[in-house]
C-alpha positions in Angstrom: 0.0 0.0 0.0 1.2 3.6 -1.3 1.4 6.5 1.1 -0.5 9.3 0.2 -0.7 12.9 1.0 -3.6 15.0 -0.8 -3.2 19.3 -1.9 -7.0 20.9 -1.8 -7.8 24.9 -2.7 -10.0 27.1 -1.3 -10.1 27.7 -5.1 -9.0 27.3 -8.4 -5.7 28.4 -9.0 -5.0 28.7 -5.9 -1.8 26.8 -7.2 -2.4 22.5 -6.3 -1.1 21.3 -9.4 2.5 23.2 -9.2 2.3 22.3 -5.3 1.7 18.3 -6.4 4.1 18.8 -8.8 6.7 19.9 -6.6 5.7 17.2 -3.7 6.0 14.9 -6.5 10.1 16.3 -7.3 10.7 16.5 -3.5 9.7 12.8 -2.9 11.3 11.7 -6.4 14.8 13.3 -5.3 14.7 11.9 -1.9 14.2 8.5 -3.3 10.9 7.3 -3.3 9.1 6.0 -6.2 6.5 8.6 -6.7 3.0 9.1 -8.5 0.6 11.8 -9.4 -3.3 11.4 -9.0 -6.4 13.4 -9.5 -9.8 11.4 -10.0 -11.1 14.3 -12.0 -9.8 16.7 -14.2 -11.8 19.5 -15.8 -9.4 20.7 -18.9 -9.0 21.4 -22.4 -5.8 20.8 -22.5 -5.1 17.1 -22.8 -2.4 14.5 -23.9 -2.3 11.3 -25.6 -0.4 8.2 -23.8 1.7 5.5 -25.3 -1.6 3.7 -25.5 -3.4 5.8 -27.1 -5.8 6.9 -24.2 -6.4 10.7 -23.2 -5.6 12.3 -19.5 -5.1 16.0 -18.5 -1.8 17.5 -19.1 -1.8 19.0 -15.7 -1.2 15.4 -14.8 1.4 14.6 -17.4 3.4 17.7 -16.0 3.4 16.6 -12.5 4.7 12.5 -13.7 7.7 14.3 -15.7 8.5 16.4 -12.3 8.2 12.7 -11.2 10.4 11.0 -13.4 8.0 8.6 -14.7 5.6 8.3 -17.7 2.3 9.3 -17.9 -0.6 7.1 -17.4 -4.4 7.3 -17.8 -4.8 6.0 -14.4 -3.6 9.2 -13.0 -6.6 11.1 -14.2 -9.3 8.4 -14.9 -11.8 11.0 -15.4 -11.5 14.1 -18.0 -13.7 16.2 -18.2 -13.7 18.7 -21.5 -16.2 21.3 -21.9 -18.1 21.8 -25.0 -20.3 24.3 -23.8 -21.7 26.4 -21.3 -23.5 23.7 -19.5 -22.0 20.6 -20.6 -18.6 18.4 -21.5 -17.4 15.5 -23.5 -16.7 12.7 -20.7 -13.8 10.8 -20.7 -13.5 7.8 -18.4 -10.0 6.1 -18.6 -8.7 7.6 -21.8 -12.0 6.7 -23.8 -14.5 8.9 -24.6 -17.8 7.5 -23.3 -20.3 11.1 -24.5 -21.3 14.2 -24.3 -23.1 15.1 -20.9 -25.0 18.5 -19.3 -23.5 19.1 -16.3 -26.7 18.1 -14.4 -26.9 14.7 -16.1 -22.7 14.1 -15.3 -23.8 15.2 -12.0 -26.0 12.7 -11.6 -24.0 9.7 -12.5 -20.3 10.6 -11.7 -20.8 8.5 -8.4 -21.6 5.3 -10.8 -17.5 6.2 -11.5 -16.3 5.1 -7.8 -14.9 1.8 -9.0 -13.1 3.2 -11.8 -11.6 5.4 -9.9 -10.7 2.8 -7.0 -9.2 0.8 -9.8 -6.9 3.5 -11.6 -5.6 4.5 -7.6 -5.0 0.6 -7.0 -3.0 0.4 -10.2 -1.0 3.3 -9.1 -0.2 1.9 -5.6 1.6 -1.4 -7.7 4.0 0.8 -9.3 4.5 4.2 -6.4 5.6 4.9 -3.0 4.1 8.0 -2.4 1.0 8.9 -4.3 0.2 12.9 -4.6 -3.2 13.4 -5.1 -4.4 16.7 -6.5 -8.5 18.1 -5.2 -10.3 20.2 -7.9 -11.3 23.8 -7.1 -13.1 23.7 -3.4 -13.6 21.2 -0.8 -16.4 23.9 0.0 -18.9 24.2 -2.8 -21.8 22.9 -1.0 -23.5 22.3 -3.8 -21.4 20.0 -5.4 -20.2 18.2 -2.1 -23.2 15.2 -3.1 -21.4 12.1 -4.4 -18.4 14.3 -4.2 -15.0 12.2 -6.6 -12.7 15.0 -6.3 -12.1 16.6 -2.7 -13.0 15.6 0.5 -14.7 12.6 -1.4 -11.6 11.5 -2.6 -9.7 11.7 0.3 -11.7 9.4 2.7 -12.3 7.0 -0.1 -8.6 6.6 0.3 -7.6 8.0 3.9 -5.4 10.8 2.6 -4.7 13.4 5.1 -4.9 16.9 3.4 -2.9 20.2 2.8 -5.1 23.3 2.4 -3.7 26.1 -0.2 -4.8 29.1 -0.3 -4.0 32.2 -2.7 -2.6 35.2 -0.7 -1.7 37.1 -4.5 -5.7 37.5 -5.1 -6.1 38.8 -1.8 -8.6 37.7 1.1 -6.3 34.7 1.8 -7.4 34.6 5.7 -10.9 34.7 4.8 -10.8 32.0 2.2 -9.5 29.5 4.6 -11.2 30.3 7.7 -14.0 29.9 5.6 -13.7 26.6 4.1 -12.3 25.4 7.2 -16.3 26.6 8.5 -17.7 25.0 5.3 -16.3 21.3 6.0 -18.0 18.5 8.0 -16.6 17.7 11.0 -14.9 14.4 9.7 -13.9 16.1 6.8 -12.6 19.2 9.2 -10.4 16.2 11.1 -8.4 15.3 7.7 -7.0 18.9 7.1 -3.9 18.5 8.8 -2.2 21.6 7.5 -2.9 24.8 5.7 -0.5 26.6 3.0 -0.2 30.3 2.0 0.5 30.7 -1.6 2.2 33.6 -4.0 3.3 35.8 -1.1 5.2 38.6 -2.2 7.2 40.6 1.1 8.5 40.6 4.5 7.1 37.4 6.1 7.0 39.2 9.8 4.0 41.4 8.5 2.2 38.2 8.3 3.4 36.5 11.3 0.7 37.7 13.5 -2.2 37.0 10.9 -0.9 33.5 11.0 -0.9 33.2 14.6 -4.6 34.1 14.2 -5.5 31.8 11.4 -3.6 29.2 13.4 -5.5 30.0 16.1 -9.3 30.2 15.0 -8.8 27.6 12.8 -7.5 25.1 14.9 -5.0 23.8 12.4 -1.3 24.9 11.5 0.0 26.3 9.2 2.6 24.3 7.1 4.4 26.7 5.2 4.1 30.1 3.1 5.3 29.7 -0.3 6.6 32.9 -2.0 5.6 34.1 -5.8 7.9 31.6 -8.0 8.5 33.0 -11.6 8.4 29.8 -12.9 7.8 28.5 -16.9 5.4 25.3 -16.1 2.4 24.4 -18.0 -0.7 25.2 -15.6 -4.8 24.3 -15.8 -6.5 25.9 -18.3 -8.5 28.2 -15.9 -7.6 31.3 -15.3 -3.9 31.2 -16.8 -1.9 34.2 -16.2 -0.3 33.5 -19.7 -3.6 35.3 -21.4 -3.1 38.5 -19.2 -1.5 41.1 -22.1 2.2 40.9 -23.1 4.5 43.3 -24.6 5.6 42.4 -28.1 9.1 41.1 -28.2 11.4 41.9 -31.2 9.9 38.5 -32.6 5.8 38.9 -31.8 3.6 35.5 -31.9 0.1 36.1 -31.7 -2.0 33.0 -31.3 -5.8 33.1 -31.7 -7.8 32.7 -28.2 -10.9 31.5 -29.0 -13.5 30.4 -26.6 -13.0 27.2 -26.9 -9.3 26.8 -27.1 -7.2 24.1 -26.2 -4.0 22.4 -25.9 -2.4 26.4 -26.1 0.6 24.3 -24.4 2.1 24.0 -27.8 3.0 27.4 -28.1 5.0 27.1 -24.5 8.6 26.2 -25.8 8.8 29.8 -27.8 7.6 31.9 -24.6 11.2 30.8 -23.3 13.1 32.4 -26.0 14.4 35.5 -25.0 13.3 38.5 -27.2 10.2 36.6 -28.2 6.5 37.4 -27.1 3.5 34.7 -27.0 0.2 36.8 -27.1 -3.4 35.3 -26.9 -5.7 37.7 -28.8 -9.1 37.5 -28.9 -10.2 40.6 -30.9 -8.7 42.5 -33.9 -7.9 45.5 -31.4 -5.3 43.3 -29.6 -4.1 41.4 -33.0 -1.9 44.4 -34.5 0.9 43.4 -37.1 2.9 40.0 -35.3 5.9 37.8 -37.3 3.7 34.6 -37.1 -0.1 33.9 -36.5 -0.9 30.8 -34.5 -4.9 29.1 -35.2 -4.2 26.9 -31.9 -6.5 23.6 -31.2 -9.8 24.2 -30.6 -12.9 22.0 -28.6 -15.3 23.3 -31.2 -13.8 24.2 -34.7 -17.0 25.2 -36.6 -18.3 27.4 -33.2 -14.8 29.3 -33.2 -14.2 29.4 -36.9 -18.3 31.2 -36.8 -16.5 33.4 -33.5 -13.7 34.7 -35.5 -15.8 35.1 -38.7 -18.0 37.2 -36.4 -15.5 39.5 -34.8 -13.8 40.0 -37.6 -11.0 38.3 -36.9 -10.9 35.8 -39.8 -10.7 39.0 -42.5 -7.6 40.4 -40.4 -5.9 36.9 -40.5 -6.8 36.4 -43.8 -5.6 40.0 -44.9 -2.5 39.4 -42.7 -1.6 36.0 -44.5 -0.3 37.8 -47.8 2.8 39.4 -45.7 2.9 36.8 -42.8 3.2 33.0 -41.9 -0.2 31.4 -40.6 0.3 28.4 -39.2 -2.7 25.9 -37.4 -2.8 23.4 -35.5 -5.4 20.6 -34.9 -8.3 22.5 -34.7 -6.7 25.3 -36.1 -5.6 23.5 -39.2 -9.3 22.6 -40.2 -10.1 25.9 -40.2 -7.6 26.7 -42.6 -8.8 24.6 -45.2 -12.0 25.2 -47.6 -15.0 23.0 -46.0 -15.3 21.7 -43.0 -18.1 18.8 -43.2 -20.3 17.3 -39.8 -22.6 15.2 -41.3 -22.7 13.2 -37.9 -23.9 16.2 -35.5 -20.4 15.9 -34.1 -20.1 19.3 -33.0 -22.7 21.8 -34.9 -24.3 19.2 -37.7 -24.4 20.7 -41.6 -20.9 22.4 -42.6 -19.4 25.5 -42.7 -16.9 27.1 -45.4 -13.2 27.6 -43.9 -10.7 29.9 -44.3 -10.2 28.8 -47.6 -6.2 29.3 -47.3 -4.9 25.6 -47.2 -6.4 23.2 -50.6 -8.1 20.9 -47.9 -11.5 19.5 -46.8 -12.3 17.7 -43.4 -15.2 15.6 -42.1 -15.6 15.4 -38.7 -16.4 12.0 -37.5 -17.8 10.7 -34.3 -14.4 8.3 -33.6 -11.9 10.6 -32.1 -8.6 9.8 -33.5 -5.8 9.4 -30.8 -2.0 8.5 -31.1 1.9 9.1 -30.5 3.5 10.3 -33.3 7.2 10.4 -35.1 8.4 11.7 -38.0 10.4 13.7 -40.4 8.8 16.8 -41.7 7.6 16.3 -44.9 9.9 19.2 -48.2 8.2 22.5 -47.1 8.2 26.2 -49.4 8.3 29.4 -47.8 9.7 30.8 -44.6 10.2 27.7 -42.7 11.7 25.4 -45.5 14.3 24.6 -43.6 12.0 22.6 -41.2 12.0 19.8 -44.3 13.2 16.5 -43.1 13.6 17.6 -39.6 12.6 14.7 -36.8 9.6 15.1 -34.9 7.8 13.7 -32.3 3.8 14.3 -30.7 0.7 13.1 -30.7 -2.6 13.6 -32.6 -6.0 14.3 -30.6 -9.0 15.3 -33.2 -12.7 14.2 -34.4 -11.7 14.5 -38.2 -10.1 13.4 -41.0 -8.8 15.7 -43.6 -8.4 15.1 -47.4 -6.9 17.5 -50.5 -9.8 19.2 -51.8 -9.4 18.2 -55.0 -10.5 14.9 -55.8 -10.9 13.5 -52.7 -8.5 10.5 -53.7 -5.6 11.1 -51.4 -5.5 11.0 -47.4 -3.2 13.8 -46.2 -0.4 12.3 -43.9 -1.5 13.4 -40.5 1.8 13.3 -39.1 3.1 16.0 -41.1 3.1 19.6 -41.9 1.3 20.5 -44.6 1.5 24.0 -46.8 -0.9 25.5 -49.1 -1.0 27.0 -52.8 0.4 30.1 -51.3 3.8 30.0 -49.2 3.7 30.5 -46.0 0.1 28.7 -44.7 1.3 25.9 -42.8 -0.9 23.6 -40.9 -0.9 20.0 -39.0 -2.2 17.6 -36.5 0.7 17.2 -34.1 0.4 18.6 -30.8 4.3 19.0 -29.1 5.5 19.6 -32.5 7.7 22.8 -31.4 8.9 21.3 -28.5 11.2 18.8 -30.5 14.6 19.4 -31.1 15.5 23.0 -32.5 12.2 23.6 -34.4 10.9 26.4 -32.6 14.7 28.1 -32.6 15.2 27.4 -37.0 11.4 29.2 -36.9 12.3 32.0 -34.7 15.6 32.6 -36.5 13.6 32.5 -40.3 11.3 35.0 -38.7 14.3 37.4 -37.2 15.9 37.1 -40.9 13.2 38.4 -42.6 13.0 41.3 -40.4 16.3 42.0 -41.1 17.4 41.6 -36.9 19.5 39.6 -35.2 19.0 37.4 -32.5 22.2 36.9 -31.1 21.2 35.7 -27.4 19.3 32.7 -29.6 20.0 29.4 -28.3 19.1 25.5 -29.5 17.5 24.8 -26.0 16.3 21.6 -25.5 12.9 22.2 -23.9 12.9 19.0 -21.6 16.3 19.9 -20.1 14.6 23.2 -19.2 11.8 22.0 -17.8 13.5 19.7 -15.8 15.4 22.8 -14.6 12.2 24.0 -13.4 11.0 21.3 -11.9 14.3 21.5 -9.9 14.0 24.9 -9.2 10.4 24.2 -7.6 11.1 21.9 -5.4 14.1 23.7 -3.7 11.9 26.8 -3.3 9.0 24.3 -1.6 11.9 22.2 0.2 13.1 25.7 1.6 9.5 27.2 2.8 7.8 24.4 3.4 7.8 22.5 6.4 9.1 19.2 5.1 9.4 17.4 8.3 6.2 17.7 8.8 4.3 17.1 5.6 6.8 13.4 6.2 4.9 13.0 9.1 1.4 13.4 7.6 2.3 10.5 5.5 0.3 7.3 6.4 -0.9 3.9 4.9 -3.5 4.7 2.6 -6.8 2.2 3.8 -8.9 1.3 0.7 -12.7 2.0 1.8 
C-alpha cells in the first residue's frame, strides 16, 4: 500500500497542481518512487499516452516532475467542456459522450470503482501517491457524491494540505471559511494549511498567522513565495492570457472560446526577445511575425467566432505578408470545407478559411496516437524545417483530405502547406517542443526582419523543464515544512 498525502484549494488556481508537482520532485529526489493522482480533471488541454488513451496535461506535467511516464490512471476521469453547461466525458482515456453538467452530476458517483481501480493500479508501481482536489472542498453544492475533494480523500484515507491564494487577496478569509464550510470528519483530515504567492517581509504576516492558526484550529505548514516559474498550468484562469508586450519577434496565437492544448506554443515563450500573445479581438491582433490558429474544442463554433468579430478577415488580410500556421483544430479551419454530417459538434458544414487546398469531415471516432516523424519538403519561410525529426501526438474528431478529388488521405503526421507560401498547418500537438524547431522558426522569422538574434539558443525544452522542476522543489523544500508534511504521511486504507 502507497502513502499518500492530498493538496486541496480554497479555489481554483489557488496553485495544487504546481504544489503536487513539486511534492512529487521533492519525494522523487529523496528516493521514493512517486506518482501523481487526480480522479477528475476539468481541462482542455489534454495529452495522448503510449496507449493511445487521453488524460489531462496538468497530470502529465506533474509525472515528468516525477520522473515517470504518464498514465491514464492518474486522471481516470477528463472532463472537456463543450459548452456552457456541458462536457465531452472521458473515463479512462476513452471517450464515453457528451453530458450536461446536471446529467454528469448525476452519474459521476456510478464512477467510484473506476476510480478505485486507476488509484490501485497506481499503488503497484508508487511509493508515495500525490493526489491533486479540484477547485473547493467547500462548494456545498457540489459536495453530493463528491470524486474530487474531501470525497476523494476518505475514499482513500489521505490526510490533506489546504492552499490558499494570498496574490488575489482575502487569503485569511478563504481559509477560515472553508475550514467553517467542511464536515466535522472532513474538518479532522486537514492537517495543515498553505499560504501561496506571497510577495514581502514574512513578519508582517506573522501575526495573521498566529490568528488563522489559532481560530482555525489547524497549522500552518508553510508560506510559499511568488515563483517566476515556466510550467504548463490548468486551463483556468492562466496568467499566460493577461497582455504581453511584443518582443522583437511577436507571436500572436488566436484565443478563441474554446481553445485548447495552447501548451504547444509554451517552448517559444522561453526564448528570449520573443513574445507569445493570446488575442481575442482584432484590437489586440496588431501586425505579429507569425499567426498561430491553436486547437480548438469546437472548430465550426470558433471558426463562426472569429468570422463574427472579424478576426478571420484580419488573419486572412494578414496572410499575404505573414506565416499562418494551425494546428489541430486550427488547421481545419484553414482549409475550404469543414463537413459534420454526424452532429459531431454543430451538424451541416461550414466554409473555412479557404487558405490551405483541404477539406475535413468530422467523424464521431476521435482519432488518438503518438507520433514520429520527419517533416515532410516544405516552401516558404520555414523550408528549412523539411526533413527535420519530430515527435507528438494527434487528438481530433476529423479526417482531412486535399480538396481536389478526394483521392488522397493527407499524412497526418506532417506539416502541410498551401498553394500560397507561408500557410502551414498539422495535427501534431508538441510539434515545437522537438529538437531546434521552434529556434530554425524564430531565427527565419528574425531574418526576414532584417534583426539579429544573437542571445538565440538550441535549447532543449525537456532539459529546461526539468530545470524547473528542480527549481520548484528547492523553493518548496526551503518554505515548506518538510518534516512535517513526512509525518502526515500514512498507509493509505482502501474503503
Amino acid at each position: 500500500m502507497a502513502k499518500v498525502i492530498m493538496v486541496q484549494g480554497t479555489m481554483s488556481n489557488a496553485g495544487k497542481s504546481l504544489l503536487v508537482a513539486g511534492l512529487c520532485r521533492i519525494f522523487k529526489q529523496d528516493g521514493y518512487r512517486v506518482a501523481p493522482f487526480k480522479s477528475q480533471n476539468m481541462a482542455l488541454n489534454s495529452f495522448i499516452t503510449e496507449e493511445g488513451l487521453e488524460m489531462g496535461r496538468a497530470q502529465v506535467m506533474q509525472a515528468e516532475a516525477a520522473g515517470i511516464k504518464p498514465q491514464v490512471c492518474m486522471n481516470p476521469i477528463l472532463l472537456k467542456p463543450t459548452n456552457h453547461v456541458g462536457s465531452q466525458v472521458i473515463v479512462n482515456g476513452e471517450v464515453i459522450g457528451n453530458m450536461k453538467a446536471r446529467d454528469y452530476f448525476a452519474y459521476k458517483k456510478q464512477l467510484i470503482p473506476d476510480i478505485k481501480k486507476a488509484f490501485r493500479k497506481l499503488e503497484e508501481v508508487a511509493d508515495i501517491i500525490v493526489i491533486e482536489g479540484a477547485g473547493s472542498p467547500a462548494e456545498i453544492n457540489l459536495k453530493e457524491n463528491d470524486i474530487v475533494n474531501m470525497g476523494m480523500a476518505r475514499l482513500v484515507d489521505a490526510p490533506v494540505l489546504l492552499v490558499g491564494d494570498i496574490d488575489r487577496g482575502g487569503v485569511f478569509a478563504q481559509l477560515l471559511g472553508t475550514l467553517m464550510l467542511l464536515e466535522e470528519e472532513e474538518l479532522a483530515i486537514v492537517k495543515g494549511l498553505i499560504i501561496n504567492k506571497f510577495r514581502g517581509d514574512k513578519s508582517i504576516l506573522d501575526p495573521g498567522i498566529e490568528m488563522l492558526e489559532k481560530k482555525g484550529g489547524i497549522p500552518v505548514t508553510g508560506v510559499i513565495p511568488y515563483m517566476e516559474l515556466s510550467l504548463e498550468d490548468e486551463d483556468s484562469l492562466t496568467e499566460r492570457f493577461s497582455h504581453k508586450e511584443k518582443g522583437n519577434i511577436d507571436l500572436a496565437v488566436i484565443r478563441y472560446p474554446r481553445i485548447s492544448n495552447f501548451t504547444d506554443f509554451h517552448v517559444f515563450e522561453q526564448i528570449e526577445g520573443v513574445s507569445v500573445r493570446y488575442v481575442t479581438s482584432v484590437q489586440e491582433l496588431h501586425q505579429p511575425d507569425l499567426i498561430f490558429l491553436p486547437g480548438s474544442k469546437n472548430t465550426m463554433g470558433d471558426l463562426k467566432w472569429m468570422r463574427q468579430n472579424g478576426l478571420e478577415a484580419a488573419v486572412k488580410k494578414l496572410s499575404e505578408e505573414i506565416p499562418i500556421f494551425g494546428i489541430c483544430g486550427g488547421y481545419q479551419m484553414l482549409g475550404n470545407q469543414i463537413f459534420d454530417r454526424d452532429s459531431v459538434e454543430e451538424g451541416g458544414s461550414i466554409r473555412g478559411m479557404e487558405l490551405l487546398p483541404i477539406e475535413t469531415s468530422l467523424e464521431k471516432e476521435k482519432m488518438r496516437g503518438q507520433v514520429h516523424g520527419v517533416i515532410n519538403t516544405i516552401p516558404g519561410i520555414f523550408a528549412e524545417l523539411s526533413g527535420r525529426s519530430y515527435t507528438g501526438y494527434e487528438i481530433h474528431m476529423g479526417r482531412t483530405q486535399y480538396a481536389e478529388g478526394f483521392s488522397e488521405m493527407i499524412g497526418e503526421k506532417t506539416v502541410v502547406n498551401g498553394e500560397r507560401e507561408n500557410i502551414y498547418g498539422s495535427y501534431v500537438h508538441g510539434l515545437f517542443d522537438c529538437g531546434n524547431i521552434a529556434s530554425v522558426m524564430v531565427e527565419a522569422l528574425a531574418r526576414k526582419k532584417g534583426i539579429s538574434m544573437e542571445t538565440l539558443t538550441h535549447m532543449d525544452y525537456q532539459s529546461f523543464k526539468e530545470s524547473q522542476y528542480d527549481k520548484l522543489a528547492d523553493t518548496l523544500r526551503e518554505y515548506l515544512n518538510m518534516e512535517e508534511i513526512y509525518g502526515m504521511l500514512r498507509e493509505a486504507q482502501m474503503e
